[in-house]
C-alpha positions as a Markdown table, in Angstrom:
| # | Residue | x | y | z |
|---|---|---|---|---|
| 1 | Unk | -9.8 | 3.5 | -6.7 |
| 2 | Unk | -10.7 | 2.6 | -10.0 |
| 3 | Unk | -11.7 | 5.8 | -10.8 |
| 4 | Unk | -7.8 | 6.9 | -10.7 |
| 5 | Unk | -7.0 | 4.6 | -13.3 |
| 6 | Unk | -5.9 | 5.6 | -16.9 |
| 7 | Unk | -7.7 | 4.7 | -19.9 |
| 8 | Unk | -5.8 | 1.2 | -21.4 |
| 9 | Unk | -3.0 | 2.4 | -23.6 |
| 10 | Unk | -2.2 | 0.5 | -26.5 |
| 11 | Unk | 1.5 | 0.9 | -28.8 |
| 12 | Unk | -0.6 | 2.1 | -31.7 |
| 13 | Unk | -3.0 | 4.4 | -29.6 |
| 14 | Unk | 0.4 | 6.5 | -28.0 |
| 15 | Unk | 1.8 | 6.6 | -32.0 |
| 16 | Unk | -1.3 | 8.7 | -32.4 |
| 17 | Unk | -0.3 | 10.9 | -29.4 |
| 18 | Unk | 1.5 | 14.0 | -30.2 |
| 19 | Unk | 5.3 | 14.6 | -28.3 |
| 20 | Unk | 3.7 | 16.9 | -26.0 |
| 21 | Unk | 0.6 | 14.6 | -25.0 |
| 22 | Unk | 3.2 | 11.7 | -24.1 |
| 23 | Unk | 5.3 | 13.7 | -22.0 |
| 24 | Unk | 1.9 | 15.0 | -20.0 |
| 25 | Unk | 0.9 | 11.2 | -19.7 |
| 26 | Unk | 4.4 | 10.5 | -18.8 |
| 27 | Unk | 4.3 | 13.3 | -16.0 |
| 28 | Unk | 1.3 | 12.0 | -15.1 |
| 29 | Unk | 2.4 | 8.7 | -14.6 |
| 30 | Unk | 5.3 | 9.5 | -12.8 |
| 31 | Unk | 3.1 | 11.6 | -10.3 |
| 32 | Unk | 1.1 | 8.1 | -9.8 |
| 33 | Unk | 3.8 | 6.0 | -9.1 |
| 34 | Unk | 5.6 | 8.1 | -6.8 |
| 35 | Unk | 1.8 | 8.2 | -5.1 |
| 36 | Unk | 1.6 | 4.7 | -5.1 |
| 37 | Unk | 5.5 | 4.4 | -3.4 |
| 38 | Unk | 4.4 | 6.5 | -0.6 |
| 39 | Unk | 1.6 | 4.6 | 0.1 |
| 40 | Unk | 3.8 | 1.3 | -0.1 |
| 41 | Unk | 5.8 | 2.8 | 2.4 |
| 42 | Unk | 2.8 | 3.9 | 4.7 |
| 43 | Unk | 1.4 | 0.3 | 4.6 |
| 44 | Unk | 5.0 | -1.1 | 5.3 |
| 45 | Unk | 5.3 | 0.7 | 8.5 |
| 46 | Unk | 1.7 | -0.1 | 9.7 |
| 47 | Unk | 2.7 | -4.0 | 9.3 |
| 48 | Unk | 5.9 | -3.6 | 11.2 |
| 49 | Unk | 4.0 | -1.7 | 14.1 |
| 50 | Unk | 1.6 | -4.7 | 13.8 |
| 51 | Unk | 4.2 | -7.3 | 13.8 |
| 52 | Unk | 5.6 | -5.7 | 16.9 |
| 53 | Unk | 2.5 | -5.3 | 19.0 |
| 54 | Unk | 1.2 | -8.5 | 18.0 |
| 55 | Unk | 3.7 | -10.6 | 20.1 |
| 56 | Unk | 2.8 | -7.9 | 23.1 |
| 57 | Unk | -0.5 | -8.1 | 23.1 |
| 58 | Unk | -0.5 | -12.9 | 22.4 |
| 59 | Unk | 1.7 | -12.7 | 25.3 |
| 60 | Unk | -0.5 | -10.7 | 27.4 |
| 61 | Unk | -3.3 | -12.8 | 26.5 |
| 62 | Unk | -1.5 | -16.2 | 27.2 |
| 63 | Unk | -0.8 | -14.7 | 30.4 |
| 64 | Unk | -4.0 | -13.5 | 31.8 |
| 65 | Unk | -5.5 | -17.3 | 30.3 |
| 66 | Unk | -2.5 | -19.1 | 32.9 |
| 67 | Unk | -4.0 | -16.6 | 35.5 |
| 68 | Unk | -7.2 | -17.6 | 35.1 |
| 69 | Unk | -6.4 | -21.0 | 35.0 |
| 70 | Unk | -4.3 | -21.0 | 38.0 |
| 71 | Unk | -7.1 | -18.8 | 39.8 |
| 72 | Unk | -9.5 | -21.5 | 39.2 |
């Protein structure tokens, strides 16, 4: 992911930039954090599916360890 990353950008590095290179690093920028939100989103639905299933699947466990305790 690192790879992605922009080079560090200093006040007095973008005073050298020309109107034209800030608006391409601002378009640029904008492209990364709109990226960035989808994949917040993505990982915020995974967690609630996992949030759901893992009561499901705890209860199902404790049930099938009171099984096998009664069973024995």
């Amino acid at each position: 992911m690192e790879k992605d990353l922009p080079p560090k950008l200093d006040r007095e590095s973008l005073k050298q930039l020309a109107t034209e290179q800030l608006v391409e690093l601002i378009m640029e920028q904008a492209i990364a954090i709109e990226k960035l939100r989808t994949k917040v989103l993505e990982l915020e639905q995974e967690i609630k599916k996992l949030k759901v299933s893992r009561p499901k699947s705890f209860a199902i466990a404790k049930l099938f360890g009171l099984l096998r305790f009664i069973g024995n």
